[in-house]
N, C-alpha and C positions, 0 to 999 in steps of 0.2 A: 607336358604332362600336367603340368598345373594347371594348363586354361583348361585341360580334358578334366579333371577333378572340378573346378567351378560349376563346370555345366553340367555337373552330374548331380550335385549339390544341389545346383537351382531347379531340375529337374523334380527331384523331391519333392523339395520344398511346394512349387507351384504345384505338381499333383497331391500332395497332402491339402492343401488351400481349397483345392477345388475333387476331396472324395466327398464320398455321397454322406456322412457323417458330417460333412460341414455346415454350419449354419448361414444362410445370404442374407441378412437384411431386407423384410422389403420393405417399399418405399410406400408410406400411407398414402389417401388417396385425400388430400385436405377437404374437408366439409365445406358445403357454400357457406358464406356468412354477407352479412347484411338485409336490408330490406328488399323483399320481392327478391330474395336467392342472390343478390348483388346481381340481379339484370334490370334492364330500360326496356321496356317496350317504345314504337316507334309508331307513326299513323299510318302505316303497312303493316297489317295482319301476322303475325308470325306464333309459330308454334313456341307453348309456353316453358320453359325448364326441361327442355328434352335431354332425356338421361334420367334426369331427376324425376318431373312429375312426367311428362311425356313420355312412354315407353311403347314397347311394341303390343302393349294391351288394351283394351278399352277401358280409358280415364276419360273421364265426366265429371264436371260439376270443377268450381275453383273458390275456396271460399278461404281470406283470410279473418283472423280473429283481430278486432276493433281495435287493439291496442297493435297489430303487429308481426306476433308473436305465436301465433300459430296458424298453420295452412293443414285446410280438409280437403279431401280430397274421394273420388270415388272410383273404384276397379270393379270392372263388369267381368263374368265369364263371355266366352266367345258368339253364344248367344245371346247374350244381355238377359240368364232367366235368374242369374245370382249376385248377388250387388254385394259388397261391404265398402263401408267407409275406410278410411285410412288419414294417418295424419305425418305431419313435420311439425316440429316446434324448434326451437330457438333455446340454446343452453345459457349460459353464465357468460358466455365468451360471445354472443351474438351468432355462432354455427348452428346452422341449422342441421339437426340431428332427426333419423329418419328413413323410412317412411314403417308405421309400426300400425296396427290395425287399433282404432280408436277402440280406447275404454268400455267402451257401452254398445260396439257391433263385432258383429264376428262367429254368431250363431245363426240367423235368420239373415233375409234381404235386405239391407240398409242403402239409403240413398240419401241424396238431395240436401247434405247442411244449408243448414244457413242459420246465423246470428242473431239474437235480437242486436239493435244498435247500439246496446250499453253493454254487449258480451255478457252479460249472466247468465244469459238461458241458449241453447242452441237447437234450434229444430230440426229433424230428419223424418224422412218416411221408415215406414219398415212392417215388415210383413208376421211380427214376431207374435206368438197368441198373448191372448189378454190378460192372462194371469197363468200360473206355475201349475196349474192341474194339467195344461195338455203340451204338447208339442210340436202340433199340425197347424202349420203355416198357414195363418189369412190372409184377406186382401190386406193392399198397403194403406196403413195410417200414418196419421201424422200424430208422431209423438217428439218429448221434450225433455231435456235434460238441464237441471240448473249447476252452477259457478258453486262450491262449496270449498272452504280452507282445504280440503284434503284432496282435491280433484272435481268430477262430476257425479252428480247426483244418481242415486238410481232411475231410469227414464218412467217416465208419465203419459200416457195415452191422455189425448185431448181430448177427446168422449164428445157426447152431441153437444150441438147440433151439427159440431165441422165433420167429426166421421162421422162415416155410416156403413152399411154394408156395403158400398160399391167402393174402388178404389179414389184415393184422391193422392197427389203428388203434388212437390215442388211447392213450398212453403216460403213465403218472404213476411217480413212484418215494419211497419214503420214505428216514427218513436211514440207515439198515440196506441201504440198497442195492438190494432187493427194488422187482421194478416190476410194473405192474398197466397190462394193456390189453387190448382185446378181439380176437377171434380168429372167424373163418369155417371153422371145423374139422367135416369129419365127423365121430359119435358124439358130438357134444355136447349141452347139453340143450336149445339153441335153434338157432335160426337164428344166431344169431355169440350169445357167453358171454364173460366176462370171467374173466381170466385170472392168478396170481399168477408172476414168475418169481422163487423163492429163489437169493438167494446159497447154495453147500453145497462148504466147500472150494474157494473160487474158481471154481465152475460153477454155473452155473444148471441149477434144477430147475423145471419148469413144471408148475403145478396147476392145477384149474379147482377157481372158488370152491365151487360147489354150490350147493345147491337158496334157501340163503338169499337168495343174491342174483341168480343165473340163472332163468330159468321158460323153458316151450317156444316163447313168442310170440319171443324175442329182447332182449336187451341188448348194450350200447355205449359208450363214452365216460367210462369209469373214470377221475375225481380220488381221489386218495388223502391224506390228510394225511399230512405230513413225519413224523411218530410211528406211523403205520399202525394208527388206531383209527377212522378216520373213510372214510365211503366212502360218495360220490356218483355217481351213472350215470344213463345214459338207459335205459327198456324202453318197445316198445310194444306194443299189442293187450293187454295187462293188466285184466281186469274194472274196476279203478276208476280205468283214465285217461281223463283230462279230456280229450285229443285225440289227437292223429297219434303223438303221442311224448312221453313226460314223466322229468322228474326223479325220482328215488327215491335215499333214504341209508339209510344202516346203521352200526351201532357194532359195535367189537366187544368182548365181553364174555367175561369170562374165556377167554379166546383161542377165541373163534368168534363168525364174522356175524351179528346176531339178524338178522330177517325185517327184508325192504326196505321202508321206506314211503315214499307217494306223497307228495313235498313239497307240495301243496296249489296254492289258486290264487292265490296268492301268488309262487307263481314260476311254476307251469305255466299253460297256456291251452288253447284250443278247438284250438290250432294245434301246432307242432313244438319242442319245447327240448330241447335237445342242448349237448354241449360245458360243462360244468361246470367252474370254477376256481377257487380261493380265493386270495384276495392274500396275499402272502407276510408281512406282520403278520398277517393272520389276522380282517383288519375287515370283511372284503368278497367278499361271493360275487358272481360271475360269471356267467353262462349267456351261450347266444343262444338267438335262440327269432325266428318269422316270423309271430308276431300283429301284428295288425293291425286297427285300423278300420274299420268295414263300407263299402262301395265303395259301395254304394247308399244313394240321397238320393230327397226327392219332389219335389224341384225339380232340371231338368236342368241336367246343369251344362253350362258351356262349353268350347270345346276347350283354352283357355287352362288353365283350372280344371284339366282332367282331366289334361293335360300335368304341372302343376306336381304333381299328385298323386303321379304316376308318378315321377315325378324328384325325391322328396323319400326321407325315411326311414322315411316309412307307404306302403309299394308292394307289402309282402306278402314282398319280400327281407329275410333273415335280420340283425336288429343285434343288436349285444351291448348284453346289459342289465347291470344291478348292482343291488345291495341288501345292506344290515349284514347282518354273517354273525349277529350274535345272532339272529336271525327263525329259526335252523336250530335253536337249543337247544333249542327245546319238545319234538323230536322226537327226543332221546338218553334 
């Protein structure tokens, strides 16, 4: 009768433990901490921070901040017709804490960060009107935001001669000042060309690079190195690209672009890479690109199966990859 009273006891006890009134702990989910998320990229191509910045949505663009300390980043809707930036930053403790829609987007189409080299200033495109009387979305400019004790500044349209009324995109600048982005201009040699705009006297003078690095099919999405000898873009329709859209660099030698060539398949694929960036040490290239695994199998799948497909980060939407920038030396 006694071991029958014990277990009638424990019986309790365990159901009172586990009613619906009871509280479980659960278990946090630790933040990444260190640099680059505490990951190594490798000299095989791989998808960047999946979970983290990799998700099942279209991310573009991978831009960290000079010192470290912050990563931008961009989310597209599933047609790419709505852009906002997005960030991580880095707490007290080295955790990177995230991902929260930067400061200064989150109203209109925001794209394309990127850094000056000293981190003060950060440029984006965005389609936002020009001043607080309207609210009907224009084309995309390039505007700026400065480094200020309290955060960043209110953003600033660059005004001519770099806009205009046609669209321009993808903004890079070296430490000379000088910025490099593409441009949807009549009289140029493609459908959009990439574009130098010189400091001269405190003004900007805007040039197109020419035939080294422009052709008629079209070019896009100019990275520039901090020292302005290196220079990465997207072209396509070009006789030797691997797909929809590819990478190509160029140096420059005795002060001109030699001819652009195709980074290979090592970075390009059958599919689309665009958005090019190098980490601010200088260890890691960037891209995004929307390759993918082939969707078809000889065994049918399930609806389960097809679902989790879809909702993963092989869905055919756009992740940012990485890979050691040495793999780009072969081709200087």
């Amino acid at each position: 009768m006694k071991f029958i009273k014990l277990i009638i006891i424990l019986s309790i006890l365990v159901s009172g433990c586990t009613s619906e009134n009871s509280v479980i702990p659960e278990t946090e989910i630790p933040l990444p901490k260190g640099d680059y998320f505490g990951l190594k990229a490798d000299t095989i191509a791989q998808v960047f921070a999946e979970g983290i910045v990799s998700k099942s949505f279209q991310e573009l663009n991978a831009v960290f901040s000079p010192d470290g300390n912050e990563f931008y980043f961009t989310i597209a809707d599933a047609g790419r017709s709505f852009y906002t930036i997005v960030l991580y930053s880095k707490n007290k403790n080295g955790e990177w804490e995230g991902p929260e829609v930067a400061p200064f987007s989150g109203s209109y189409s925001d794209a394309d960060p990127c850094f000056s080299p000293d981190g003060k200033k950060l440029y984006f495109i965005s389609r936002r009107p020009l001043d607080q009387t309207s609210d009907e979305p224009k084309d995309f400019d390039i505007w700026m935001v400065e480094r200020t004790e309290n955060g960043w500044s209110a953003a600033s349209n660059l005004g001519a001669p770099i806009n205009t009324d046609k669209n321009e995109f993808y903004v890079s600048v070296t430490k000379e000042g000088s910025l490099f982005y593409s441009g949807e201009y009549e009289g140029g040699i493609g459908r959009g060309d990439i574009y130098e705009a010189k400091l001269d006297a405190g003004k900007y003078v805007v040039e197109n690079l020419g035939a080294a690095i422009n052709s008629p099919t079209g070019e896009g999405d100019p990275y520039v190195s901090p020292d302005g000898d290196m220079l990465i873009f997207m072209s396509w329709g070009r006789p030797e690209d691997l797909g929809r859209g590819d990478l190509y660099i160029s140096f420059k030698k005795d002060g001109a672009w030699q001819a652009a060539k195709n980074l290979g398949p090592k970075i390009n694929s059958p599919q689309f890479e665009y958005c090019p960036m190098m980490s601010p040490d200088g260890k890691y290239f960037f891209w995004t690109s929307y390759k993918t695994s082939p969707f078809h199998s000889k065994e049918p799948r399930t609806y389960s199966d097809y679902l989790k497909r879809l909702e993963g980060t092989d869905n055919g939407l756009g992740n940012v990859y990485w890979i050691k920038a040495e793999v780009l030396e072969r081709f200087r």
